[in-house]
N, C-alpha and C positions, 0 to 999 in steps of 0.2 A: 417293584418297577414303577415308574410316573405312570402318573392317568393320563388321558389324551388330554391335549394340550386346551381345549373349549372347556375343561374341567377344572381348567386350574389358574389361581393369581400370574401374573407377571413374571414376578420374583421367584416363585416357587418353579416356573419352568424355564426360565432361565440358569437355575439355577443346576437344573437338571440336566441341561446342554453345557454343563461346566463351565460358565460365564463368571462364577466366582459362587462367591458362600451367599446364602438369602440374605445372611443381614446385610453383608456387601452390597448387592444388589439394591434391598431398601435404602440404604444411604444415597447411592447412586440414584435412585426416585427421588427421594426426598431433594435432593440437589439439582433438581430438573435435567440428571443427564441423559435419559434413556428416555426415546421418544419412540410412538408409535406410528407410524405412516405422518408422520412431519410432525406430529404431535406429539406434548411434553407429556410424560407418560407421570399415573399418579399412581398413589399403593390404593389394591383393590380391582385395578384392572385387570381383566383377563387377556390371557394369549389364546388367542383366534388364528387359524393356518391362513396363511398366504398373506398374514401382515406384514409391512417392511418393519425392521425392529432395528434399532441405531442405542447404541452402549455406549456413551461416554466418545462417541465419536465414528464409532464403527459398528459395522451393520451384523448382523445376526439374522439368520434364516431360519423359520421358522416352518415345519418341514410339515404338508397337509395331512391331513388326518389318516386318505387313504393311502401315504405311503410310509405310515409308521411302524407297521406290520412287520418291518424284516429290521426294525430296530436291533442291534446286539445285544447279546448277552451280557448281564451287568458282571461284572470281573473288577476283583480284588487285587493288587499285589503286595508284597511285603519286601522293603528292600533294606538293606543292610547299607544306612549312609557311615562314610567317614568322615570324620574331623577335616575339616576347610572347606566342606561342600556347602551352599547356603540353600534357602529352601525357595527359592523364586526362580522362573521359569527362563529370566536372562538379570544382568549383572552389568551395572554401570562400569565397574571396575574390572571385569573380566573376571572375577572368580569362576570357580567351576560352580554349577548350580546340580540339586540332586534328580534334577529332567534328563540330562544328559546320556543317561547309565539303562535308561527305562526303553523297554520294546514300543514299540512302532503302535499307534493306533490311527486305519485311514476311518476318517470324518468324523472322527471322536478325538479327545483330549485328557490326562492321565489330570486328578484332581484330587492334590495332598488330604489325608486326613491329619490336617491340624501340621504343626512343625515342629522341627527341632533347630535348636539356634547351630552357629558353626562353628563352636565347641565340642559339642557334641556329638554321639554318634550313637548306632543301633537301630532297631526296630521303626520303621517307617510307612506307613500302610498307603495307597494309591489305590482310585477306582476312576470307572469312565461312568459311573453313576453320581452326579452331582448333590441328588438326594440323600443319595444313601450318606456319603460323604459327610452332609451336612446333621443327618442324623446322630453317625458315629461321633461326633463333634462336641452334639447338647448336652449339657450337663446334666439335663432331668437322666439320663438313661443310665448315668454314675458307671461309667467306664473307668475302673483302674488304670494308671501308667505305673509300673514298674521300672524301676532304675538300679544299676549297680552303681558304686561311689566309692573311689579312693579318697581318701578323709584324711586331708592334714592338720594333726591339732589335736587335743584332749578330750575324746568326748566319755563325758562323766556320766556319770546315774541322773544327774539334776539336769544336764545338757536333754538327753534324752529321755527325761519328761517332757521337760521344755518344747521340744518339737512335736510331741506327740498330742499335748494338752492344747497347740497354738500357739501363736506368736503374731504380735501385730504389726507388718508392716506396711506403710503407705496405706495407711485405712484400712486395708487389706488383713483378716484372719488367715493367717495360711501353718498350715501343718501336716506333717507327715503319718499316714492312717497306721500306715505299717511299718516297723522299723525293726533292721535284726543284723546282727556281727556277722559275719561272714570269713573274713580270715584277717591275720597280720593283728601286729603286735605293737604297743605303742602310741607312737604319734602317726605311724602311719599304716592305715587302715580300712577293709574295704568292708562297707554297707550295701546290706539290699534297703530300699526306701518304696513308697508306695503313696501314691497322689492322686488328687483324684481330676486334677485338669493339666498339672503342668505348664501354664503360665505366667508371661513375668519373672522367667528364669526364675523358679519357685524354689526348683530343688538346692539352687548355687546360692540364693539367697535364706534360705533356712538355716545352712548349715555356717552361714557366713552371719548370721544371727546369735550362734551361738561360740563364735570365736575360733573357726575352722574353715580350713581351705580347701576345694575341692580339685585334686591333682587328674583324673580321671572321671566323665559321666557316660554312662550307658543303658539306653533305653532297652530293657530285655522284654518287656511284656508289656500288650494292649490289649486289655480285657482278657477274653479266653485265647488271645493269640500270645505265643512264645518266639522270639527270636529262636532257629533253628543254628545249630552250631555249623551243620557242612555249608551254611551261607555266606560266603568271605564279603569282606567289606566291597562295598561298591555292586556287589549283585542284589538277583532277588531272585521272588519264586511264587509261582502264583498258587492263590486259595483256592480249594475244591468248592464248592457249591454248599456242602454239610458245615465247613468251615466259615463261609461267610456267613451264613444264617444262626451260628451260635454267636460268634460277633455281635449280629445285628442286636438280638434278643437281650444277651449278656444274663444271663441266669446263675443264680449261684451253686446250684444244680450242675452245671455243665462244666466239666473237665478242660484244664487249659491244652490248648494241643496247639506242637510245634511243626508246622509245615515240613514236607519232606521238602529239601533241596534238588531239583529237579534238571535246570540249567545252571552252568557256569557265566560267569561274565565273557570270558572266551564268546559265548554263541550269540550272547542280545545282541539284539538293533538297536538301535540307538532312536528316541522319540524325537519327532520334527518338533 
């Protein structure tokens, strides 16, 4: 959980009332948009209760020390997005965004771990812990993503090496840790694959690296969490407590475990 807030940088607790990601944040410092009681706020500064705090234009409340005690419990969910949802919270053009689908939190806000583009679909994790969020995120903690992959195209013995040994693009080393057949015959063919940020549409460009097209992508697994099968597209289901803490940790010790499906989409609220 955050420390009280006289404990902590700026960024870091801003970060934590789900304002955006810390690096977000520091950029946002750095760019003098975040002021503290009328002043341009710098990185290093602390959050002190009862300061007025202003974000890029809008204000943020900073909640006093002694009424942080009935703070909420930090809660996980895992939602099942489909193909054409985007991963932003509203949409110039009206698409549906993957906010939409999510239960209700009052004076909290649901804060993506990381995204998936709108091609894509599967395994999608949400917390009203900003922290924690920004934890699951860092790359020092080497979090696997998991993907299934229908694979249009020839892939040879030399193809995958190729993706397994690296591949350079755009400056960029990127390669697939894990790679294994799964089923189908041919030219057309599904892959499990295993990454270890999934950025830069990593997984479409690997496979478009080595002269193959990706007809189908699905995110099954993040970290020790599995996409649960009774989860239909567009729901979710929330993590027990023992569940987000193997998460956090990510141990190679610890057993992947698939959420039980608990609610239907039928029952959610819908997030404001």
């Amino acid at each position: 959980m955050p420390k009280k807030p006289d404990n902590e940088r700026l960024q870091k607790h801003l970060a934590g009332l789900g304002v955006g990601s810390r690096r977000k944040i520091e950029n946002l410092i750095r760019e003098g948009k975040v002021t503290v009681n009328g002043k341009v706020a710098a990185l290093g500064d602390k959050a002190i209760p009862g300061s007025r705090i202003n974000v890029d234009g809008r204000p943020v409340k900073i909640t006093p020390e002694n009424e942080r005690s009935s703070k909420p419990r930090q809660r996980v969910i895992l939602y099942n997005k489909p193909e054409g949802e985007i991963c932003t919270r509203s949409d110039p053009k009206g698409r549906p965004t993957v906010f939409k689908n999510l239960p209700h939190l009052k004076g909290e806000r649901w804060v993506a771990v990381g995204r998936l583009d709108i091609n894509t679909r599967g395994l999608l994790l949400f917390t009203n812990d900003g922290n924690l969020a920004n934890h699951l995120m860092h790359p020092s903690l080497g979090i696997e993503r998991e993907y299934l992959c229908r694979v249009f195209g020839e892939v040879t013995k030399q193809s995958i090496e190729r993706l397994t040994a690296g591949i350079e693009i755009d400056d960029r080393k990127l390669k697939f840790y894990k790679i294994r057949r799964q089923s189908g015959e041919g030219k057309n063919t599904w892959f499990s694959v295993t990454v270890m940020e999934g950025r830069y549409r990593e997984v479409r460009r690997l496979w478009e690296a080595v002269g193959c097209q990706l007809s189908r992508l699905n995110r099954v697994g993040y970290g020790k969490i599995l996409l649960p099968r009774g989860v239909k597209l567009g729901g979710w289901v929330e993590l027990e407590t023992d569940q987000i803490e193997k998460l956090a940790r990510n141990r190679e010790t610890d057993k992947p475990v698939a959420p039980k499906p608990v609610r239907r989409r039928s029952q959610q609220r819908r997030s404001r």
